[in-house]
C-alpha positions as CSV (number, residue, x, y, z in Angstrom):
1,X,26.1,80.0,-29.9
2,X,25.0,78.4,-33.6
3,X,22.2,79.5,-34.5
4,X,21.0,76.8,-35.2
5,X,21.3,74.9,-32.3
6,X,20.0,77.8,-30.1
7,X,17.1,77.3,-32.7
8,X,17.0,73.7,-31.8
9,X,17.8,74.2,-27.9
10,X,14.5,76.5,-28.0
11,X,12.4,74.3,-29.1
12,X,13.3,71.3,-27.3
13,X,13.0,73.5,-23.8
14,X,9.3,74.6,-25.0
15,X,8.0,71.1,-25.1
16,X,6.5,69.4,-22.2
17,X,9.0,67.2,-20.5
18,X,5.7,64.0,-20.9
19,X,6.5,64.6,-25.1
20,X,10.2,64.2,-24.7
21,X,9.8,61.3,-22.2
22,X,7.4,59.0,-24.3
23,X,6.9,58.5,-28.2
24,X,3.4,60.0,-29.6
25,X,2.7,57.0,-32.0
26,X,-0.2,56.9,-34.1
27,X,-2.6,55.0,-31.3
28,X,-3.0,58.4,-30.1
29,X,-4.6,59.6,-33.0
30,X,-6.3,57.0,-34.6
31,X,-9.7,55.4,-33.5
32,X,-9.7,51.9,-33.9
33,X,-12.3,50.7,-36.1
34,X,-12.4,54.1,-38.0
35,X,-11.0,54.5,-41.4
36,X,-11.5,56.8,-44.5
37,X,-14.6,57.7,-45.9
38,X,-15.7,60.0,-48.7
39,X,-17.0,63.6,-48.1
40,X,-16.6,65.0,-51.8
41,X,-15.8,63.4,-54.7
42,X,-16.0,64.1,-58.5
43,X,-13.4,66.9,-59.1
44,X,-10.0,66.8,-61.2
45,X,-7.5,68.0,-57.9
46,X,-9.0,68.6,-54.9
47,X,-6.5,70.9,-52.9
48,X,-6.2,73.8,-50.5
49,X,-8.2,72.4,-47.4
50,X,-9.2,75.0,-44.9
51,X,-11.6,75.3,-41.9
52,X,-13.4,77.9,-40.1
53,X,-14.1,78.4,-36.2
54,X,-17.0,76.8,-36.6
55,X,-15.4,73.7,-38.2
56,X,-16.9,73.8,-42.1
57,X,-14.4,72.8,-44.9
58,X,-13.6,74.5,-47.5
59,X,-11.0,73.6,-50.5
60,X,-10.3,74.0,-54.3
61,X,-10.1,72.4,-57.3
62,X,-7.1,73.4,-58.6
63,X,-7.5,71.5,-62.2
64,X,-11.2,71.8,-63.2
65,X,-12.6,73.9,-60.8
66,X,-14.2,77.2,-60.5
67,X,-15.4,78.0,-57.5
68,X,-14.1,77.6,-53.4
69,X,-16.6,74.7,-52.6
70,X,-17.7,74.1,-48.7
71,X,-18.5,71.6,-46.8
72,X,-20.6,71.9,-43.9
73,X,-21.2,70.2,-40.4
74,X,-24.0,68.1,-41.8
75,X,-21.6,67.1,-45.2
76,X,-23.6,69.5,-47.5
77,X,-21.3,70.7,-50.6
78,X,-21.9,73.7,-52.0
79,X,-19.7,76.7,-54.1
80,X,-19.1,79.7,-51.2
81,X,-17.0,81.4,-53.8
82,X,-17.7,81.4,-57.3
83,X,-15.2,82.8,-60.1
84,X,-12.3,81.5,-58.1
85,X,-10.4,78.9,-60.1
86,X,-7.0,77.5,-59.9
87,X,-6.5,78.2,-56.4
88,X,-3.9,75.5,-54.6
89,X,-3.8,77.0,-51.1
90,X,-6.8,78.6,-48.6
91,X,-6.3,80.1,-45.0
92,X,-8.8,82.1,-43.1
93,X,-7.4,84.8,-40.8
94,X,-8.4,86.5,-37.8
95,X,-9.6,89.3,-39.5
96,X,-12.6,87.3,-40.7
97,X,-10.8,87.5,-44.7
98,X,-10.2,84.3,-46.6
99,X,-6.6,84.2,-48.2
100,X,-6.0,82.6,-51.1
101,X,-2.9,81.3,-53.2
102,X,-3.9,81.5,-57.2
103,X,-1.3,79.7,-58.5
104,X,-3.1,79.7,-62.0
105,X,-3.2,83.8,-61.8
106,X,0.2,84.1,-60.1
107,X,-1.0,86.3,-57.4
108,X,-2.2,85.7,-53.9
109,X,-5.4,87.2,-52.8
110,X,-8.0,87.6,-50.2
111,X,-11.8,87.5,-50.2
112,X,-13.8,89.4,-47.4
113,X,-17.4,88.3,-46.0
114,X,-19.5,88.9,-49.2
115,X,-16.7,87.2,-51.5
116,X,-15.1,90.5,-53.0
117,X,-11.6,90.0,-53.8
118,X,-8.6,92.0,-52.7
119,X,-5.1,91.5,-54.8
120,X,-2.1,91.2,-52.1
121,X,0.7,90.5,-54.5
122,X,0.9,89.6,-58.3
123,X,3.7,88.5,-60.4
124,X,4.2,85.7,-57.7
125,X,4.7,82.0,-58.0
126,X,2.3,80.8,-54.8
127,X,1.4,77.2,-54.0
128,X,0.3,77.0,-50.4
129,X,0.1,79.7,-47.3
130,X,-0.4,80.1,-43.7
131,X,-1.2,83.4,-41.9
132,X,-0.8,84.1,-38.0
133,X,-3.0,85.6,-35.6
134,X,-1.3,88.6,-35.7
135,X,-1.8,89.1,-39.5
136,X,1.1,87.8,-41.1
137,X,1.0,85.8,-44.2
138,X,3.7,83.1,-44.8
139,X,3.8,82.0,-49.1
140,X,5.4,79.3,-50.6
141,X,7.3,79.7,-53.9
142,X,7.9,76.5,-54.9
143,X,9.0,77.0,-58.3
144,X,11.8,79.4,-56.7
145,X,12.8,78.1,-54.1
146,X,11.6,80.8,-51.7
147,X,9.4,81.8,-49.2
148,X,7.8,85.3,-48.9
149,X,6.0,87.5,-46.2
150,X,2.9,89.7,-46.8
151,X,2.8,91.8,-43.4
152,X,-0.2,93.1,-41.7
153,X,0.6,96.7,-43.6
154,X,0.4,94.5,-47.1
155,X,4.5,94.8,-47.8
156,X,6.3,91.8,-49.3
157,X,9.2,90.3,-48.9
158,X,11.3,87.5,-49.1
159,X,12.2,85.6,-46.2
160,X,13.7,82.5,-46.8
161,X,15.5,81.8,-50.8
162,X,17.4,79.0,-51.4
163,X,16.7,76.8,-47.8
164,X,14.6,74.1,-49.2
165,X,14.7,72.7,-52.7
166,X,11.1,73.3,-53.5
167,X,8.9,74.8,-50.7
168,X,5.2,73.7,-50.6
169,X,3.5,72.7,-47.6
170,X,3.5,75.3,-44.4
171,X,2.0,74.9,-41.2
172,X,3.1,76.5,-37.9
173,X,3.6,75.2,-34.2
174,X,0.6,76.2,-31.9
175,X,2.2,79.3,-30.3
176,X,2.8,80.2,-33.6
177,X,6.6,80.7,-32.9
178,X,7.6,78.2,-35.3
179,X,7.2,77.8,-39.4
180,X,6.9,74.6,-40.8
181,X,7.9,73.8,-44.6
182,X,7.8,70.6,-46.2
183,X,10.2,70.0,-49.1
184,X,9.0,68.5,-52.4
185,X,12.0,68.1,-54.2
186,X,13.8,66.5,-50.7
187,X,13.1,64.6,-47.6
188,X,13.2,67.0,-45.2
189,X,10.1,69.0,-43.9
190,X,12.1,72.7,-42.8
191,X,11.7,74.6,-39.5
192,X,12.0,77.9,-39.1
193,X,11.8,80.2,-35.7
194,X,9.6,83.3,-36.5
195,X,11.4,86.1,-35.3
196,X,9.2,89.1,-32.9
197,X,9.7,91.5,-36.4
198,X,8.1,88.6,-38.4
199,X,11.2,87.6,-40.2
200,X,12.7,84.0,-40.0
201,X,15.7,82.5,-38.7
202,X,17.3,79.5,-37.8
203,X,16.5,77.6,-40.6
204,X,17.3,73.5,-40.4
205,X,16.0,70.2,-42.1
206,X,14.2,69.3,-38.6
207,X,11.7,66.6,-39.8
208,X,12.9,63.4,-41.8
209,X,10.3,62.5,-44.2
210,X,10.0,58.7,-45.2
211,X,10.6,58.2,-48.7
212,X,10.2,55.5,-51.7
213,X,12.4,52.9,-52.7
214,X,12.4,54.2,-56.2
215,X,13.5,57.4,-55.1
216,X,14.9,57.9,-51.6
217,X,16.0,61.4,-51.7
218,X,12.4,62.6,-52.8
219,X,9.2,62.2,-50.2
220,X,7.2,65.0,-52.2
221,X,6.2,66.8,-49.3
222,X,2.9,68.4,-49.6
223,X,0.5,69.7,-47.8
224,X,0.8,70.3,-44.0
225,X,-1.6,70.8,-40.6
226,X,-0.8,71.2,-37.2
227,X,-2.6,69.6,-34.0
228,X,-3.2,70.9,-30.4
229,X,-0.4,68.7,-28.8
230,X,2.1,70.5,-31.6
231,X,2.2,66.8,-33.8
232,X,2.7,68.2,-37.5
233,X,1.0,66.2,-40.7
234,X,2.4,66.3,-44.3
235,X,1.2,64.7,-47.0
236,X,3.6,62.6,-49.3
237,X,4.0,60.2,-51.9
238,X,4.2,57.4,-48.6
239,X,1.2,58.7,-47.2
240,X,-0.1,60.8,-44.4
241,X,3.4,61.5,-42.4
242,X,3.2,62.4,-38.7
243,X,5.8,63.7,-36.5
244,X,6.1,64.7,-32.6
245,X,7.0,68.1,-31.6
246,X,10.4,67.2,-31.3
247,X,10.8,66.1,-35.0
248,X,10.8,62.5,-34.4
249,X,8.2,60.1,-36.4
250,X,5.4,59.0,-34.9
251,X,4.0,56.8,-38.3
252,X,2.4,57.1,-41.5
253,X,-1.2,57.4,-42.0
254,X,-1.9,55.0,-45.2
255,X,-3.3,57.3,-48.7
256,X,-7.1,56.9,-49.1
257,X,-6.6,55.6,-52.4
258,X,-3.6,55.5,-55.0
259,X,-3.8,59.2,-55.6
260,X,-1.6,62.5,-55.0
261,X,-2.0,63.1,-51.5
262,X,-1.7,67.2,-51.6
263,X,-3.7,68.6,-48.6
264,X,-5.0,67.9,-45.4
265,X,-6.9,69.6,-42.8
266,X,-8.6,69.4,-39.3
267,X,-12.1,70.2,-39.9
268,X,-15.8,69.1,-39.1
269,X,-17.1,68.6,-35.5
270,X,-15.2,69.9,-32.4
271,X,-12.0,70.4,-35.6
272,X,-11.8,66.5,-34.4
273,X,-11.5,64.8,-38.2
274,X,-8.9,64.8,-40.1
275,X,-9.6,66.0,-44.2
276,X,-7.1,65.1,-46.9
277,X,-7.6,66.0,-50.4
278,X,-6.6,63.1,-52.5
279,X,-6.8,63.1,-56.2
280,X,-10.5,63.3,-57.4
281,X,-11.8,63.3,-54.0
282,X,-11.8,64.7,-50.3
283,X,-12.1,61.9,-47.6
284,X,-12.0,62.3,-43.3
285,X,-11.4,60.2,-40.8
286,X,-12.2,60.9,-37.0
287,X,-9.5,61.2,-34.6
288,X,-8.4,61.3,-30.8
289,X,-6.9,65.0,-31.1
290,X,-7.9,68.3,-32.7
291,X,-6.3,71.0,-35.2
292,X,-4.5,74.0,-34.0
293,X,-5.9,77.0,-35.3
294,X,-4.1,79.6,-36.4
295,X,-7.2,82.3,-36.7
296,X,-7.0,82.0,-32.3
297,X,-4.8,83.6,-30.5
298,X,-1.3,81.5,-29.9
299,X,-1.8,79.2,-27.7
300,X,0.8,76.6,-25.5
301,X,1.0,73.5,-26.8
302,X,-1.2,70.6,-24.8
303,X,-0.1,67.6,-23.1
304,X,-1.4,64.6,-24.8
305,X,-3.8,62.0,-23.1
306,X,-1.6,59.3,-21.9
307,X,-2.7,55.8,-24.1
């Protein structure tokens, strides 16, 4: 059988019959009545959302900045890490470690409980990561074209070269069996199936991104997050782009303000609000769902609320 189809075939079985049966539109998301609202503001590029068990943000300034800044339950900003500048990606992992792209420093690093940083690779092109439960560490290479693998032992290598145009934004499904990649140089966000030895496989243009009329072939897929009921979110020149399970579009979440829309995040309360970094500020908006969190242990994706 194709491998891609048995990709494909796999992924269509694992999904609740209710999500094949009905659309997911945006109503399931969004709260009427609620919109955007500011949380930080007053940087040059706000990037590399993150969040914690507990449900603080954290995120980067990948122009002007200096520092991993948080942002608490209560919407207190402060600098958690200081000396940390051009970061464009943040992930905590299970191991209590936060993981960090430096795209300034070409390297990717992590920083343990009292901030001390660890290199994991160097001479590296990073933009934007995810890591699993079990300790693996998916990299974009956008510049490359490629996407690398930092294994729980700290060995590198690459994984995907050449699939999509310009990797940037990764995410992964809630049982973690999937890798999500969106594409900024295309109009495709990538899937891949994440093989028990922590390769890849399988690799297909599963998500059609909306694009502009200027230039249809490029949606400048960014940033991406991941909820409970398996919907994926990628930021992009149109706006907040959601998709079902299944690949199909559910609607686009209007941009905060006329800004690159690079990152997004399920943070705060209950990991209930959605966080996008857009331009000189970070905004959230309260939803009907919650993020998937990678940090936890794989878990199967939920059956939405019906409307």
């Amino acid at each position: 059988m194709n491998p891609i189809f048995r990709f494909a075939l796999a992924v269509a079985l694992a999904i609740p019959l209710t999500s094949r049966s009905q659309d997911m539109p945006l109503t399931q998301v969004l709260i009427e009545g609620e919109d955007w609202e500011v949380v930080a503001e007053g940087y040059g590029f706000t990037d590399g959302l993150c969040t914690d068990a507990e449900g603080n943000l954290y995120f980067s300034d990948v122009k002007d900045g200096t520092a991993v800044y948080k942002v608490d339950l209560e919407g207190k900003v402060s600098e958690f890490i200081q000396d940390a500048a051009g970061i464009s990606g943040l992930q905590w992992g299970a191991d209590g470690k936060l993981y960090a792209c430096v795209a300034r420093g070409r390297i990717v690093v992590s920083f343990d409980k009292d901030g001390k940083m660890t290199q994991l690779a160097d001479e590296v092109r990073p933009n934007d990561l995810v890591v699993t439960h079990d300790g693996n560490l998916y990299f974009t290479m956008t510049p490359t074209s490629e996407i690398r693998r930092i294994d729980p032992e700290g060995k590198m290598t690459v994984v995907s070269s050449g699939d999509v145009t310009k990797p940037n934004g990764i995410s992964l499904s809630p049982d973690q069996g999937t890798l999500a990649v969106s594409d900024h140089g295309g109009k495709f966000v990538w899937a891949f199936r994440i093989k028990k030895d922590g390769t890849l496989d399988a690799a297909q243009p599963y998500m059609p991104m909306r694009t502009p009329v200027a230039d249809p072939e490029v949606a400048k897929g960014d940033g991406m997050a991941t909820d409970i009921h398996g919907r994926w979110y990628v930021t992009t020149a149109m706006g907040l782009q959601m998709f079902d399970p299944t690949g199909r579009m559910g609607g686009v979440i209007a941009k905060p303000q006329d800004a690159n829309l690079v990152s997004v995040c399920f943070a705060g309360p209950d990991h209930a609000w959605l966080y996008v970094g857009c331009g000189d500020k970070v905004y959230r908006r309260k939803t009907k769902t919650k993020g998937a969190l990678f940090f936890q242990a794989p878990r199967a994706t939920e059956k939405p609320p019906r409307d």
